[in-house]
PAZA-878019 format. One line per 8 residues: number of its first residue (from 0); for each residue z, x, y of C-alpha. Coordinates in steps of 0.2 Angstrom, whole numbers, plus 5000, padded with zeros to 4 digits. Example, Ala and Ser with C-alpha at 12.3 -4.5 7.8 and 13.67 -1.06 7.14 Angstrom:
PAZA-878019
0 = 5039:5062:4978; 5036:5068:4995 $
***
This chain:
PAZA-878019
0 = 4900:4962:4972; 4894:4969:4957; 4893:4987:4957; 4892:5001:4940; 4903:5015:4938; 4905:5027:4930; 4926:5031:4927; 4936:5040:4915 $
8 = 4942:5028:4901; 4958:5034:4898; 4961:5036:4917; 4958:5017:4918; 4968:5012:4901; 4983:5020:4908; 4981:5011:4923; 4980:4996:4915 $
16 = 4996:5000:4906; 5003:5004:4920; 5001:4991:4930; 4999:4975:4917; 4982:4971:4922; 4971:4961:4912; 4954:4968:4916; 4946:4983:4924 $
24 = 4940:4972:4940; 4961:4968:4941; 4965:4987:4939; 4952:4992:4951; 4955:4978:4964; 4975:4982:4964; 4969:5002:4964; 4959:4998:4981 $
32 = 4972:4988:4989; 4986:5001:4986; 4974:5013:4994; 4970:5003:5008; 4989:5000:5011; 4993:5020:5008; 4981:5022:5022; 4985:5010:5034 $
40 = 5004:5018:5033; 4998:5035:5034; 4990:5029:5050; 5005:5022:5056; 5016:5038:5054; 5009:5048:5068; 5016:5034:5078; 5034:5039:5071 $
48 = 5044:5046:5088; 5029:5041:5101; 5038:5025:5107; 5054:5023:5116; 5058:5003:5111; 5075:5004:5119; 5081:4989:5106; 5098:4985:5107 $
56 = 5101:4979:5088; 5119:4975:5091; 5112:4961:5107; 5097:4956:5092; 5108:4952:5078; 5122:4941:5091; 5134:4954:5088; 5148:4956:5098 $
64 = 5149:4972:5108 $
***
């Protein structure tokens, strides 16, 4: 999808830099999936105490109890 906008140069430079892209469409494509990751764990941490999985990881891992 082509789209136009309109970013701060030396925000995007530094990005670039940062991250050893190649392009601007690199640098803003790995930008958008870093957010849509962020997001998607931020949406899983309310979850963080909610369930009691009762896993016995000594019975998982063939450990002898």
């Amino acid at each position: 999808m082509r789209t136009t906008l309109d970013l701060p140069e030396d925000l995007i430079e530094e990005a670039m830099r940062l991250t050893h892209a190649d392009t601007k469409t690199d640098v803003i494509k790995i930008a958008l999936e870093n957010l849509v990751q962020k997001e998607k764990i931020k949406g899983l941490k309310k979850y963080f105490g909610k369930a009691d999985l009762d896993i016995d990881l000594d019975r998982i891992r063939d450990r002898p109890t």
